[in-house]
C-alpha positions in Angstrom: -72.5 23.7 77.2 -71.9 20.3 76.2 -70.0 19.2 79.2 -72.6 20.6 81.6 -75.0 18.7 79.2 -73.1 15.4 80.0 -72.5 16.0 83.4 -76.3 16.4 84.0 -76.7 13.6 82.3 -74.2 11.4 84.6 -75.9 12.8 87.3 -79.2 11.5 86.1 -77.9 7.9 85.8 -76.1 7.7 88.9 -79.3 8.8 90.7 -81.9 6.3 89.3 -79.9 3.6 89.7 -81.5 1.0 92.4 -77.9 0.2 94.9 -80.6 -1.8 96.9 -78.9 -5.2 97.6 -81.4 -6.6 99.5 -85.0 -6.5 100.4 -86.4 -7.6 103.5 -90.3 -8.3 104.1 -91.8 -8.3 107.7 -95.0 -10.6 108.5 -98.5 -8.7 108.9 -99.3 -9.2 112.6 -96.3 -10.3 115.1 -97.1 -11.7 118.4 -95.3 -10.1 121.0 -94.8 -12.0 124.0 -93.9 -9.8 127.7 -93.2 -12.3 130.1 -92.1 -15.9 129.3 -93.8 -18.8 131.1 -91.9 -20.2 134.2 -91.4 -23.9 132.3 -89.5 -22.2 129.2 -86.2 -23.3 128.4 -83.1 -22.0 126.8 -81.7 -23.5 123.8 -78.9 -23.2 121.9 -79.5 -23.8 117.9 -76.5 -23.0 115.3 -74.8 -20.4 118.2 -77.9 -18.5 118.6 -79.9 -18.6 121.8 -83.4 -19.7 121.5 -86.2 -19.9 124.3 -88.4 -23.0 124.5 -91.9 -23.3 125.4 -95.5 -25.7 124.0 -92.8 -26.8 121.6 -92.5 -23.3 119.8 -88.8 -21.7 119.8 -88.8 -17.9 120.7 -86.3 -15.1 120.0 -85.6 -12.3 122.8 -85.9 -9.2 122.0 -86.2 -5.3 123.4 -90.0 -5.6 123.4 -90.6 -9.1 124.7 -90.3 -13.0 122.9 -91.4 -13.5 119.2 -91.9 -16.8 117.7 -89.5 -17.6 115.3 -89.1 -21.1 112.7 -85.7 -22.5 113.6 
């Protein structure tokens, strides 16, 4: 009985514990943006490819271009 006792117990622990190493946070409302303008341009910041346009850098993604902060 007492080593049921204790391995109910480990059990207990081992589930509660938080193994979350990381939480990520999305913005409210994201613009997404279908077609890109014909005068965009692609840049290249830090390896990652950015597209250009009224001065705002975009990323590309399945859904269409989403500003982004470089």
């Amino acid at each position: 009985m007492r080593t049921f006792v204790s391995i109910l117990t480990l059990l207990l622990v081992m589930n509660v514990s938080s193994c979350a190493s990381r939480i990520v946070t999305r913005p409210a409302s994201v613009t997404v943006i279908k077609t890109p303008p014909r005068q965009y341009k692609i840049v290249t910041v830090k390896g990652h490819r950015y597209y250009l346009w009224n001065g705002k850098h975009y990323k590309k993604t399945r859904r269409g271009y989403v500003f982004v902060r470089v």
